[in-house]
N, C-alpha and C positions, 0 to 999 in steps of 0.2 A: 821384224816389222818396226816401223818409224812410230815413235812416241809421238803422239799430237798432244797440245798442250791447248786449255782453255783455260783463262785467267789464271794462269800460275806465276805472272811474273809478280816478285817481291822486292823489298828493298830493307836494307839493315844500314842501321846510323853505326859507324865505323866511329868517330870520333866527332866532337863539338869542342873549336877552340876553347881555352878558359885563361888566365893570367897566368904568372911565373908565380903569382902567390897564393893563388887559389880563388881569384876573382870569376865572376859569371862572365857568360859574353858579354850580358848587358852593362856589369861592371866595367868592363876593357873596352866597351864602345864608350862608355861616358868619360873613361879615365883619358883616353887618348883625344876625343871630342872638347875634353873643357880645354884641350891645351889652345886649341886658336884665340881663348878670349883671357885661358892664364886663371879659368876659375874653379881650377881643384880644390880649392878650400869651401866650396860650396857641397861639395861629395858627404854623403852621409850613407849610414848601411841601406837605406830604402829610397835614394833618392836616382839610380840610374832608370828601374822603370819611363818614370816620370822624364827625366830626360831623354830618353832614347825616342818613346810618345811625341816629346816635342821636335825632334828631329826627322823622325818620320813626314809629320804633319807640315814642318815646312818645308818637305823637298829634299831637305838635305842628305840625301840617301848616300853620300859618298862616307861620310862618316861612320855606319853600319859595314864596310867594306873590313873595319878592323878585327873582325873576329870571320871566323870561317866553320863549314863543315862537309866532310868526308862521308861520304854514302856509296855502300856496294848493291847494285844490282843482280838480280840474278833470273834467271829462266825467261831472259827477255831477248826476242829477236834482232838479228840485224839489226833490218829496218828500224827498231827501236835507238839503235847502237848509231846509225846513221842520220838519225834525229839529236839526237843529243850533244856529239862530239860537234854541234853549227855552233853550240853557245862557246866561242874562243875565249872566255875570260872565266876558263874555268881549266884544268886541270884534269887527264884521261890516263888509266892505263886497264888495258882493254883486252880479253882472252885472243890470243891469234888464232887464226887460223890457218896460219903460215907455217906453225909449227905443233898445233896441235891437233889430232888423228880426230875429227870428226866422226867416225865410225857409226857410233852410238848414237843413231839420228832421235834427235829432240826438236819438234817443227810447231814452232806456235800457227795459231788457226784463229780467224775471227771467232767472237764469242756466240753468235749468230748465226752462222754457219754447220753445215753437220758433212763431217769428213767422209762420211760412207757414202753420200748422196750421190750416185752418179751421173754427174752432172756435164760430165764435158764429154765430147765423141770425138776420138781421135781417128785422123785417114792415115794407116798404116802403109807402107810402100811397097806390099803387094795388092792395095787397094782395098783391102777391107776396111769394115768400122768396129771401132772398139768402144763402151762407154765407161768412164772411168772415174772414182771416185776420188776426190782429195787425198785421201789415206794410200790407196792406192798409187798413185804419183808419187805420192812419198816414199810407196817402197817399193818403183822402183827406180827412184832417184837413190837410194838409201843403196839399192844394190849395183845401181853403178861409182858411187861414189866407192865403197867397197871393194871391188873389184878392179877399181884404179889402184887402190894401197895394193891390195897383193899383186898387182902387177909390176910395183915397183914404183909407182910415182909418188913423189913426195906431197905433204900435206899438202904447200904452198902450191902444187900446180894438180891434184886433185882438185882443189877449193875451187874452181871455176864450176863445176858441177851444184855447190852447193847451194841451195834457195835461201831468198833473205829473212823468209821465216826460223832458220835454224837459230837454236839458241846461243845465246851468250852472256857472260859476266864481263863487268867494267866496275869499275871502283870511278870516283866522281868529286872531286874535290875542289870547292870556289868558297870566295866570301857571301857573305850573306845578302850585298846588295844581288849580286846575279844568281844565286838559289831565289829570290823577289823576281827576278826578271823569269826565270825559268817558268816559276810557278804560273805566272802572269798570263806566260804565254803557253804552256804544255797543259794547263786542267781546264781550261776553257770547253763549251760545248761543241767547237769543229775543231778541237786538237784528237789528232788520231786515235782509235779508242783505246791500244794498247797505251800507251805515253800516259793519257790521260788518268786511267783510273790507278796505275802504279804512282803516279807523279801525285796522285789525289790521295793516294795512301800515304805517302812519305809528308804533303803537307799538314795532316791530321795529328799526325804522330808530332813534327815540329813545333806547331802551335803550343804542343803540351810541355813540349820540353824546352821552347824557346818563346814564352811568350811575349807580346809588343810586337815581335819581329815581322811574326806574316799572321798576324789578325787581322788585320784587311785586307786578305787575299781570298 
């Protein structure tokens, strides 16, 4: 039977640039920032905050670009996976499905939704009607995708069978001005509900560990 999933998608912070010396990000955003005006001599151990603050506020968001971070997702849909990989100034590697045995069907589902509902009537092709639940469809999508592997076919031309609800991992790595763009634009109130509330989780956690950066997101 196919695994439906409601809100299981997560995200893990993989890595958060830092200096070759053991600088913060906001350390290495200030240290690289002073160099357009030449005023590294102004840097003291508490004084990147306060500068990063002021570069935010006027714009100058390219300057935040020098530090980055790396975030894995997991238990999240295609369609998830197909939202994400638009922001091109960031950095993908992405579970295949070209090569790997889908089998083990895992199908995310609106949170709203209830997968047993039998809610759609299929016309069958000797004319009957069948009414069929979400869960249902799933397995038996789940059994024909299976039944393709033991027939012989390879993942990559199984996978035409498979729904964009099935899950997937991607790993996610940009600077920090486009993780600002991401957030910007993926936790808003009409960004898709999955995106949203995983992308709303991963901002939460960043503020804490990166703060200045996305406080005013």
């Amino acid at each position: 039977m196919a695994e439906i999933l409601k809100r299981k998608g997560y995200h893990r912070i993989l890595a958060i640039m830092i200096g070759s010396e053991g600088e913060s990000p906001l350390q290495l955003i200030e240290l690289a920032g002073r160099t357009a005006y030449q005023s590294r001599g102004k840097i003291t151990p508490f004084s990147a905050e306060k500068f990063v603050k002021m570069i935010i506020k006027r714009g100058h968001e390219s300057v935040i670009e020098h530090s980055a971070m790396t975030v894995e997702f997991n238990n999240v849909s295609r369609g998830f996976t197909h939202e994400i990989v638009r922001h091109r100034l960031a950095s993908f590697t992405q579970e295949s499905t070209r090569y790997v045995d889908k089998s083990s069907f895992r199908v995310v589902i609106p949170p709203d939704k209830d997968k047993d509902e039998k809610i759609v009537t299929l016309k069958l092709p000797n004319e009957e009607e069948l009414a069929v639940s979400f869960q249902e469809w799933m397995d038996l999508n789940e059994q024909m995708y299976r039944g393709l592997r033991k027939k012989g076919w390879i993942p990559q031309d199984a996978r035409q069978v498979l729904p964009i609800g099935i899950t997937s991992q991607i790993v996610v790595t940009a600077n920090f001005r486009e993780w600002r763009h991401i957030f910007k634009l993926r936790t808003v109130p009409n960004a898709h509900w999955e995106i949203r509330e995983v992308m709303g989780n991963l901002l939460k956690e960043v503020k804490e560990k990166v703060p200045v950066i996305f406080d005013d997101i």
